[in-house]
C-alpha positions in Angstrom: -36.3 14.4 -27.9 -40.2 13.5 -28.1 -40.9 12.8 -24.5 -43.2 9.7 -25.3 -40.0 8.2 -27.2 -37.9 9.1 -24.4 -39.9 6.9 -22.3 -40.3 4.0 -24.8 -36.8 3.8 -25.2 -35.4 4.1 -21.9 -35.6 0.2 -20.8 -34.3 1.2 -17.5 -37.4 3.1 -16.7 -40.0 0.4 -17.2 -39.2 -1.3 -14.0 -39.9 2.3 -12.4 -43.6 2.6 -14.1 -44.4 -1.0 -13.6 -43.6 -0.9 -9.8 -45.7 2.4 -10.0 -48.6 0.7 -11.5 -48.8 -1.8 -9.3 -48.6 0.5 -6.2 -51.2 2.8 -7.7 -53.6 -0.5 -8.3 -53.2 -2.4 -5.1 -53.9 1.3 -3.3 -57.1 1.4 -5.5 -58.2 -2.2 -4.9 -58.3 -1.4 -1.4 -60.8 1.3 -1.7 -63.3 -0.3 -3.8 -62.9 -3.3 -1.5 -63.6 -1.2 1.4 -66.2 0.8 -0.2 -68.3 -2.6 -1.1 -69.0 -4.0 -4.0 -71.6 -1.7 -5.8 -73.2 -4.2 -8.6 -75.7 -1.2 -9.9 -72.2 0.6 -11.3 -70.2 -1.4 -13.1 -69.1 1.4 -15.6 -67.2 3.4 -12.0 -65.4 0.2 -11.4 -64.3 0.1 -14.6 -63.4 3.8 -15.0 -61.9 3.5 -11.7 -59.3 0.8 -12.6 -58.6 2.5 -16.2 -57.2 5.2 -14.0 -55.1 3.2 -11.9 -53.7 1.8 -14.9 -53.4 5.2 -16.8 -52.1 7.3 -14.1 -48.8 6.6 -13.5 -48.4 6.6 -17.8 -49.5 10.2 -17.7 -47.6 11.1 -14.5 -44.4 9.6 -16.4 -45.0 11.0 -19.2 -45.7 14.6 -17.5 -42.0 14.2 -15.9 -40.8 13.6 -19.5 -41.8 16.5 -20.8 -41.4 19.0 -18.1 -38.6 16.9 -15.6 -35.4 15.5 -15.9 -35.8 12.1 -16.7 -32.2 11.7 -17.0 -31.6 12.1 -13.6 -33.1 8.8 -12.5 -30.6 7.0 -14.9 -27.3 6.6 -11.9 -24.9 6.6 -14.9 -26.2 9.9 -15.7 -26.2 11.6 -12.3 -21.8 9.9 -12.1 -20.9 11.2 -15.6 -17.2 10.4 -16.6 -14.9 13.0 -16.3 -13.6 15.0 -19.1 -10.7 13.4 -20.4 -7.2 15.0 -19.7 -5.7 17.3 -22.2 -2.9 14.2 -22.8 -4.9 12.1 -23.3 -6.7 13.8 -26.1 -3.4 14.7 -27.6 -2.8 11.2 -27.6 -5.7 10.4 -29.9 -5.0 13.2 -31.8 -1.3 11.8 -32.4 -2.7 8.0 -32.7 -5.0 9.4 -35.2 -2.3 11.0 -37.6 -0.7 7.9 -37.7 -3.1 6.4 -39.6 -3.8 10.3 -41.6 0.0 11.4 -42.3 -1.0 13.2 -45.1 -3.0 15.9 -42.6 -1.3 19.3 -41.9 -3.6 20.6 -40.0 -3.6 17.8 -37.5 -0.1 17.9 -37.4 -0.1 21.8 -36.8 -2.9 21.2 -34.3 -0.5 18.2 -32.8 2.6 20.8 -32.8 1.0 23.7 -30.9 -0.9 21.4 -28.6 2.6 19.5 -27.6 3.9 22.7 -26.9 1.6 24.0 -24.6 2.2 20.7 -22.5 5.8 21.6 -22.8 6.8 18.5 -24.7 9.5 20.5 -27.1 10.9 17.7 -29.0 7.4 16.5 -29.9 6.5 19.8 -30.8 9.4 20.8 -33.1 8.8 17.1 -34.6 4.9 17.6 -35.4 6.1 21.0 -36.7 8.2 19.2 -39.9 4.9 17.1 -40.6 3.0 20.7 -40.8 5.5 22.2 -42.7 3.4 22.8 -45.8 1.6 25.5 -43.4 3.8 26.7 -41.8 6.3 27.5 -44.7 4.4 30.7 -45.6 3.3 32.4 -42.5 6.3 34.3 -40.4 4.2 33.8 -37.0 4.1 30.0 -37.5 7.4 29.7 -38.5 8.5 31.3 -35.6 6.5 29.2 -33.4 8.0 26.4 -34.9 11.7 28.0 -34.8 10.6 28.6 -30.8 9.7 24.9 -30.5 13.1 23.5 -31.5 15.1 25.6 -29.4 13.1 24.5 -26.7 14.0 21.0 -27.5 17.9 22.0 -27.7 17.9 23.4 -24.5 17.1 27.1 -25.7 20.2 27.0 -28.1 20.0 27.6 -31.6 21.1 24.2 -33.9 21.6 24.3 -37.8 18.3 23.5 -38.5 16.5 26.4 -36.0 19.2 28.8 -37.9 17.4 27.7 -41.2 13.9 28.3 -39.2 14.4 31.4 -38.0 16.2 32.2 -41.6 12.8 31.5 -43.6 10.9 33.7 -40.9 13.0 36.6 -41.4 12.3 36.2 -44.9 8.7 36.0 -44.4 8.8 39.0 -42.0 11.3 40.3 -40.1 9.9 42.5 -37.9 7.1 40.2 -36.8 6.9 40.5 -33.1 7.5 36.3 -32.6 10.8 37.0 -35.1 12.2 39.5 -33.4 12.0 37.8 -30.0 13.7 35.2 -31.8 16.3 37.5 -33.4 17.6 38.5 -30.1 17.8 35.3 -28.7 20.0 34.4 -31.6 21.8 37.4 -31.3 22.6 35.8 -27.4 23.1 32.8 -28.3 26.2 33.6 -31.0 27.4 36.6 -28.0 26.5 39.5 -29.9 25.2 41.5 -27.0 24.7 44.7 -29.1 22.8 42.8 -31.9 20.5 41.4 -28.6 20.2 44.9 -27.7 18.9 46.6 -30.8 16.5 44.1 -31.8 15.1 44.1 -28.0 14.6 47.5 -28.3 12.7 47.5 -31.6 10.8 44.9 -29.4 10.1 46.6 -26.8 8.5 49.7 -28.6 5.8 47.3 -30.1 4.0 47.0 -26.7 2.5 49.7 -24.4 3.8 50.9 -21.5 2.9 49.3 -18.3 2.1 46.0 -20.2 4.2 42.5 -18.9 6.0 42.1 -22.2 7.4 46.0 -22.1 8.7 45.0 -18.4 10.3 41.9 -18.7 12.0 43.8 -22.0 12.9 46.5 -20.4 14.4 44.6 -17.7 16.5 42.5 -20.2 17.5 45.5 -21.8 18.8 47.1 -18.3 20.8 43.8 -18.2 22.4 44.3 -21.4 23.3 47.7 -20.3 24.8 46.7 -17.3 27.2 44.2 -19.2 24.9 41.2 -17.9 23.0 38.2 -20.3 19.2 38.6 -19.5 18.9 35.5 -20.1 20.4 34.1 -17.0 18.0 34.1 -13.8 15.5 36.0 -15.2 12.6 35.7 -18.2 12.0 37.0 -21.7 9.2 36.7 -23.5 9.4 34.0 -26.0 7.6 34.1 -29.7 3.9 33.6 -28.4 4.4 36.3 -25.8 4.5 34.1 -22.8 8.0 34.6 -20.7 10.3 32.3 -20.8 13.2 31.3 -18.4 16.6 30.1 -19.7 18.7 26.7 -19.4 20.7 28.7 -16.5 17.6 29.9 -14.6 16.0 27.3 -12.7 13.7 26.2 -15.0 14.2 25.6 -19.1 10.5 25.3 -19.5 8.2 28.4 -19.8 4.6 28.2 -18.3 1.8 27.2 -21.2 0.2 30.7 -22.6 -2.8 30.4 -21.5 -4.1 31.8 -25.0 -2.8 28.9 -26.4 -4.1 26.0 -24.1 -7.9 27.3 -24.7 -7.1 27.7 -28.2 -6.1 24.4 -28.0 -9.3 22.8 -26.4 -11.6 24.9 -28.1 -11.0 24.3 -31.4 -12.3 20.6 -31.3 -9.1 19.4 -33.1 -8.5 17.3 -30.0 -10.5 14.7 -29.5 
């Protein structure tokens, strides 16, 4: 911003300047009262109280330009806080009530529900975004992921149908086969679990968290034992996730996700 037009429209600084002004003339006063009252000069007196007017202008207008003027506003030094990410999420969701028609919102909505582990709001904004998600395997497993987190990790008619149109899109898609498996648990078809896991579990490298936590599951299978109780496995986004008999149905936000989520500007 032109410093000049900072200053003329910043009404809260005038009071500053004009207090100045009258500090820097009643200082000035004093020494030409002091000094006497030199008759053969009138041009210093009046070159003398120009400056007492103009100087605190210029000094002001110096700060503008090479300061922070901002800083003397005290709303500016207290800024609000950012708003919290439900909050945001709220507008965003008050917003697409008046926009139904507005997949991306409601994809935006569905991803950003889900990182704030609100499942059933999730898989909801998820039918709303379906014209999206339809056609990409990774979204539809998402989605598939989101309503089995709303059913208490157990697969229902329609996440069946979900996961059904993934495998169609692409099977082998690493969010699909995380979900195959968990099927494959969830209708007590260890060996099913198994195979898919394994196919899995080659797509990562060794040493990396997802190839543990697999191979852990998988050395429960072995052992006769459903990985899914007490212990994690990572769920379509890559993020591990603990099972309605562990102590906690809810897996921790990917952190991926959540800055996805905020950066994209979709919340507001």
């Amino acid at each position: 911003m032109n410093p000049m037009a900072m200053i003329l429209g910043t009404d809260w600084l005038w009071p500053f300047v004009l207090v100045a002004m009258v500090l820097v003339a009643l200082f000035t006063a004093s020494l030409v009262w002091s000094a006497g009252a030199d008759e053969a000069a009138p041009g210093a007196r009046r070159r003398v109280w120009l400056l007492t007017l103009a100087l605190p202008l210029a000094v002001m207008a110096l700060y503008a330009a090479l300061g922070n003027p901002r800083g003397l506003n005290p709303r500016d030094r207290n800024p609000v806080p950012n708003e919290s990410a439900e909050t945001m999420v709220g507008k965003l969701a008050e917003r697409l009530k008046a926009e139904p028609d507005n997949p991306q919102g409601w994809l935006m909505l569905a991803r950003s529900y889900k990182v704030l582990q609100r499942y059933a709001e999730s898989a909801d904004a998820w039918e709303h975004a379906k014209d999206l998600a339809w056609d990409d395997a990774e979204a539809m497993a998402e989605w598939t992921e989101a309503r089995i987190l709303s059913q208490g990790q157990r697969f229902d008619r329609r996440s069946q149908e979900l996961l059904a149109r993934a495998m169609s899109l692409d099977a082998n898609a690493p969010g699909v086969l995380m979900l195959r498996a968990l099927a494959a648990l969830d209708r007590g078809d260890a060996a099913a679990a198994q195979k898919v896991m394994a196919q899995l579990r080659d797509l990562y490298p060794e040493g990396s968290a997802d190839r543990q936590a697999l191979d852990a599951a998988l050395a429960q299978l072995a052992a006769g034992h459903d990985p899914r109780i007490g212990a994690g496995v990572p769920s379509a986004d890559g993020a591990v996730a603990p099972t309605p008999e562990s102590k906690s149905n809810r897996p921790p936000a990917p952190a991926k996700k959540a800055q996805a989520a905020t950066d994209s500007g979709a919340i507001r």
